[in-house]
C-alpha positions in Angstrom: 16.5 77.7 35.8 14.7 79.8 33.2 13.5 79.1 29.8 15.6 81.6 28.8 18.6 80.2 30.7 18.2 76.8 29.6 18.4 78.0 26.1 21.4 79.6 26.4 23.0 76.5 27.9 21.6 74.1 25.1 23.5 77.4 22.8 26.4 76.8 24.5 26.7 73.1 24.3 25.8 73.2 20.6 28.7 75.4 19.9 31.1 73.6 21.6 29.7 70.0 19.9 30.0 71.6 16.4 33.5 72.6 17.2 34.0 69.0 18.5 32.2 67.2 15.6 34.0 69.9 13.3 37.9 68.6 14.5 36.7 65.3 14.4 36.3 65.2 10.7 39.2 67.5 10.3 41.3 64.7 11.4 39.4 62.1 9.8 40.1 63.7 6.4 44.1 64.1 7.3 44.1 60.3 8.4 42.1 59.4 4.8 44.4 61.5 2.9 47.2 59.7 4.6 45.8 56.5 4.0 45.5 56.8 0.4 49.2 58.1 1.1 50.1 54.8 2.0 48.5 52.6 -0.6 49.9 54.1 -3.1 53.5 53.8 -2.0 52.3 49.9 -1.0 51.6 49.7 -4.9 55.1 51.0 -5.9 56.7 48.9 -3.7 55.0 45.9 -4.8 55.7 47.3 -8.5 59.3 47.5 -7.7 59.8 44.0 -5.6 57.8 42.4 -8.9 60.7 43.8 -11.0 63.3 42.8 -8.7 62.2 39.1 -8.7 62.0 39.2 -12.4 65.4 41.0 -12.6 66.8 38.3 -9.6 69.6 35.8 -10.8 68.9 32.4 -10.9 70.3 30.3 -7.7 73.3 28.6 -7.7 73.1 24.9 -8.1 73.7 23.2 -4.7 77.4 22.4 -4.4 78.3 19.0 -2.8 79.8 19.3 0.4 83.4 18.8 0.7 85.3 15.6 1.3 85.8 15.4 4.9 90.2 14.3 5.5 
């Protein structure tokens, strides 16, 4: 293998690890985008189960059990 040959190849697998390296962060920036996604909807849903307990009618008083016949 040639100098010239062996350059080629180093070409060719730096092309193909910049396309690799390149979908890599692609996803990366979906997943990151999907993460922040998610914590905010985890903050409105802790915002809304706050206002539920708040809102949540007291519970009954503990009723005797019946008299048994």
């Amino acid at each position: 293998m040639n100098l010239e040959e062996r350059i080629t190849e180093l070409e060719t697998r730096l092309t193909f690890q910049e396309g690799g390296i390149q979908a890599l962060s692609d996803v990366l920036a979906r997943q990151q985008q999907q993460l922040e996604s998610m914590q905010e909807m985890l903050q409105e849903i802790q915002a809304r189960l706050k206002e539920l307990a708040a809102t949540k009618p007291a519970a009954p008083t503990a009723e005797p059990p019946p008299p048994h016949y």
